[in-house]
C-alpha positions as CSV (number, residue, x, y, z in Angstrom):
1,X,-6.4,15.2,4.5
2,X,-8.5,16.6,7.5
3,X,-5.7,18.8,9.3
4,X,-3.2,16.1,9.8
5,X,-5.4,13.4,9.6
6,X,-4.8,11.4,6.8
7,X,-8.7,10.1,5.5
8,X,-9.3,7.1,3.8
9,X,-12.6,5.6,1.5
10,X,-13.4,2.6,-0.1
11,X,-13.6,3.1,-3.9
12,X,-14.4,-1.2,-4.0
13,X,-15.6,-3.4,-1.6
14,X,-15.9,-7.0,-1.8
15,X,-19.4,-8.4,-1.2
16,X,-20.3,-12.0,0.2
17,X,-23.2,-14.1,-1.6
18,X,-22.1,-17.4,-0.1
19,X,-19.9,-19.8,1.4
20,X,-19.7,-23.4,-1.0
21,X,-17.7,-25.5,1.1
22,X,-14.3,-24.1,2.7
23,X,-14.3,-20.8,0.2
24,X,-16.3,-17.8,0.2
25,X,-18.1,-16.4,-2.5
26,X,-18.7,-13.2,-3.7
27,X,-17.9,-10.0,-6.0
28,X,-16.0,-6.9,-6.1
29,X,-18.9,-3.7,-6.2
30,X,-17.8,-0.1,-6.5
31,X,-19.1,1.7,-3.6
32,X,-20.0,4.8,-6.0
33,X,-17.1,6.9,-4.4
34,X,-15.2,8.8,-7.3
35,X,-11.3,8.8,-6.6
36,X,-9.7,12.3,-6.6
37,X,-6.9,10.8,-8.0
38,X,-8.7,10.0,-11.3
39,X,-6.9,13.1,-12.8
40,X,-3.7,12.7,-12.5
41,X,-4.0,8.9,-13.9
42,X,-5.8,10.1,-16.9
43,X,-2.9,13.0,-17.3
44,X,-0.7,9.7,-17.4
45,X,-2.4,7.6,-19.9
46,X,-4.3,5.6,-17.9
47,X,-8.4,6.2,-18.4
48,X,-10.7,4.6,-16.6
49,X,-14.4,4.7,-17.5
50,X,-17.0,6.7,-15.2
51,X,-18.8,3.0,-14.9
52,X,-15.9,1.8,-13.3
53,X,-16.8,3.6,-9.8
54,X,-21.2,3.5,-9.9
């Protein structure tokens, strides 16, 4: 939050190579952003290697 502006990142974005035929190819890359909730998902059993976001 900025204020009362809610802010938004991407932690993934997806990345086009190619287009073969009618479908679009590509990959999902982490966008090196860190989410803030990472905490409170790791307080809740779910951990989430430091890779997972570089």
């Amino acid at each position: 939050m900025e204020g009362d502006t809610i802010v938004l990142q991407d932690i993934f974005q997806y990345k086009t190579v190619g287009v073969m035929g009618r479908q679009v190819v590509g990959e999902i890359v982490a966008t090196g952003i860190r989410p803030k909730c990472i905490e409170k998902l790791a307080a809740n059993g779910v951990t989430l290697p430091p890779s997972t976001f570089q």
